[in-house]
LOZA-657477 format. One record per residue (C-alpha): x, y, z. Coordinates in Angstrom, 3 decimals, decimal comma. Layout:
N
<X=X	Y=Y	Z=Z>
...
***
This chain:
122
<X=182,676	Y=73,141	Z=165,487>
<X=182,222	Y=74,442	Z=162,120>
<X=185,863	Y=76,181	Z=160,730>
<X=183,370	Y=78,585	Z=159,213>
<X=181,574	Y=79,403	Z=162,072>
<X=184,339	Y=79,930	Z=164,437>
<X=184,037	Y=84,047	Z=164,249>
<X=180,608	Y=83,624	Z=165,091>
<X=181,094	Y=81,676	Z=168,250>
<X=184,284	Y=84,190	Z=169,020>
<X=181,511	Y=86,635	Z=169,120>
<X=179,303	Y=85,573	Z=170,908>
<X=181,813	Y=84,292	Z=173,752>
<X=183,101	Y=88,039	Z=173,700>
<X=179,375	Y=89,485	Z=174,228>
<X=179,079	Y=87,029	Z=176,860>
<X=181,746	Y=88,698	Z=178,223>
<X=180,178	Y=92,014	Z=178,316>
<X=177,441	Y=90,481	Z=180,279>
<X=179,362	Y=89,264	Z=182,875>
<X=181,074	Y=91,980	Z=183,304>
<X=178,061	Y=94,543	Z=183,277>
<X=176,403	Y=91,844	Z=186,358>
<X=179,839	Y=91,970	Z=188,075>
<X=180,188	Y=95,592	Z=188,085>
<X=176,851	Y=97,152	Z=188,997>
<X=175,307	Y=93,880	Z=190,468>
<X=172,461	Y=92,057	Z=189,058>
<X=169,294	Y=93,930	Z=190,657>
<X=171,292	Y=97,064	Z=189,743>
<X=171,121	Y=95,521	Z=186,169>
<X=167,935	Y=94,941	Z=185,890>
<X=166,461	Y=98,277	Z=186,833>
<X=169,227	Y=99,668	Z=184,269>
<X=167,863	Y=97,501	Z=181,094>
<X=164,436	Y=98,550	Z=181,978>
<X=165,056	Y=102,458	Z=182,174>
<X=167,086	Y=101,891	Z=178,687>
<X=164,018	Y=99,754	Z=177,305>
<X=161,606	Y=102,359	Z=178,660>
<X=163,404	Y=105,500	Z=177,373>
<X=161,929	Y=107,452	Z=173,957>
<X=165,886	Y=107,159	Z=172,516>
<X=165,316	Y=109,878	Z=170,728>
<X=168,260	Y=110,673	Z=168,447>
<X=171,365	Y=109,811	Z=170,207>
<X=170,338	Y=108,274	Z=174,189>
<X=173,399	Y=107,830	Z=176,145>
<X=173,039	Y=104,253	Z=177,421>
<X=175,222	Y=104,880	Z=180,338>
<X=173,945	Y=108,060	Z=181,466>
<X=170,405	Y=106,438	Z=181,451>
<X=170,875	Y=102,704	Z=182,977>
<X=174,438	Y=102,741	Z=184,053>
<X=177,385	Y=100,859	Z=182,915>
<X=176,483	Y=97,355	Z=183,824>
<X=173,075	Y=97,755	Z=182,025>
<X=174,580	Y=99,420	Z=179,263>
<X=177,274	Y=96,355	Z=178,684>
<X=174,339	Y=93,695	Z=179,036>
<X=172,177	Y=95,081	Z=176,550>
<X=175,151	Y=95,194	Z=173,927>
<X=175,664	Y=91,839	Z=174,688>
<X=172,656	Y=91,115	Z=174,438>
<X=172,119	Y=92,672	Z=170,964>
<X=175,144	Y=91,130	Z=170,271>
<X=174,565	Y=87,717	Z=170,621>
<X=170,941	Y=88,360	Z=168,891>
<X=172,508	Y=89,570	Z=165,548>
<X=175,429	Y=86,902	Z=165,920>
<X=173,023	Y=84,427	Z=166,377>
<X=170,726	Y=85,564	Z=163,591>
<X=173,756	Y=84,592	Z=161,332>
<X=174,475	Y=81,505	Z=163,025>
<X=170,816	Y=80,656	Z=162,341>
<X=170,983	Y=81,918	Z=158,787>
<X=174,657	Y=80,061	Z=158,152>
<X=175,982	Y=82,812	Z=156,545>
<X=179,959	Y=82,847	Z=156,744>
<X=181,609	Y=85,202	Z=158,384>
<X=183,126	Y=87,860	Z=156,334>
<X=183,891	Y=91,421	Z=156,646>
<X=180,399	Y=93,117	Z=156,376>
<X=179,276	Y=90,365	Z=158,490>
<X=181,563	Y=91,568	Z=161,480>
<X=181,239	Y=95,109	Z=160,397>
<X=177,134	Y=94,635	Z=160,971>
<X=177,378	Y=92,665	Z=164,190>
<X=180,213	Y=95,355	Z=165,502>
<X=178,115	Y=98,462	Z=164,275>
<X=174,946	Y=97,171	Z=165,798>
<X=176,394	Y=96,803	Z=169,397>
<X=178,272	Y=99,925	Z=169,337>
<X=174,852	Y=101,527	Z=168,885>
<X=173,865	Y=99,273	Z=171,721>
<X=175,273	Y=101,515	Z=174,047>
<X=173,531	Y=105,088	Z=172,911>
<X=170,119	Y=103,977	Z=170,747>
<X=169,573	Y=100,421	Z=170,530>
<X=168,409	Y=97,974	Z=172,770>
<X=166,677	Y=94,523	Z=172,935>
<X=163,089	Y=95,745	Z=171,852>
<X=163,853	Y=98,313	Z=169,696>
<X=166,092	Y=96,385	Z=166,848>
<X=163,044	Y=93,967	Z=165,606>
<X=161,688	Y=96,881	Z=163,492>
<X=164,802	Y=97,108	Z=161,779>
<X=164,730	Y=93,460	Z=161,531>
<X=161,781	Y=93,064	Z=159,783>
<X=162,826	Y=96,261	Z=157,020>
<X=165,699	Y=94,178	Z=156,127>
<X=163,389	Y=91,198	Z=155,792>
<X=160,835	Y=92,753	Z=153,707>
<X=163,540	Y=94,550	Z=151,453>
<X=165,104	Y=91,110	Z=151,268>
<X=161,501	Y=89,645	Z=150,285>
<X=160,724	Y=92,932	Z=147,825>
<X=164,063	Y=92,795	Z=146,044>
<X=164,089	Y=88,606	Z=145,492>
<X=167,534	Y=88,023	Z=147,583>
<X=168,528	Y=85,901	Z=150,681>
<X=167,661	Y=87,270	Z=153,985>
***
């Protein structure tokens, strides 16, 4: 394992974490039908992931958005540093009232195209 990586894989072992414990505490059928009402909702504003999907579907989806952006990084071998963690911790916080695992690719691809307008590394 990479020293520089290590945060990374932290990360992602913490967000797999929040997975198991969203499964274990609402069950996995439970689950499911949470992470599609959250996926289906217009999250319009501010959508309280918990009041919609429940607590178990709520935790899965920020781990799953978790180990997206994480891995993103990972894929990217960027180092961890402070923004780095601030991004991946800001982005599942709003995993539990906006953002799920559909509706973070547009936001995605902005930072890619800014990335691609302004000349600098994705």
């Amino acid at each position: 394992m990479n020293k520089n990586y290590r945060l990374h894989y932290l990360f992602i072992f913490i967000f797999l974490s929040f997975i198991v414990f969203g499964i274990v505490h609402d069950g996995l059928i439970n689950v499911l039908y949470g992470l599609g009402r959250i996926i289906k909702e217009p999250d319009i504003l501010i959508t309280d992931y918990f009041e919609v999907g429940g607590i178990g579907a709520t935790f899965v989806n920020a781990g799953l958005v978790g180990i997206i952006n994480t891995s993103i990084f990972l894929i990217l071998k960027a180092k961890a540093n402070g923004a780095i963690t601030a991004a991946i911790w800001t982005s599942v916080g709003f995993a539990m009232f906006g953002k799920n695992i559909v509706n973070i690719w547009p936001i995605m691809f902005g930072v890619w195209l800014y990335s691609k307008y302004k000349r600098e590394s994705f």
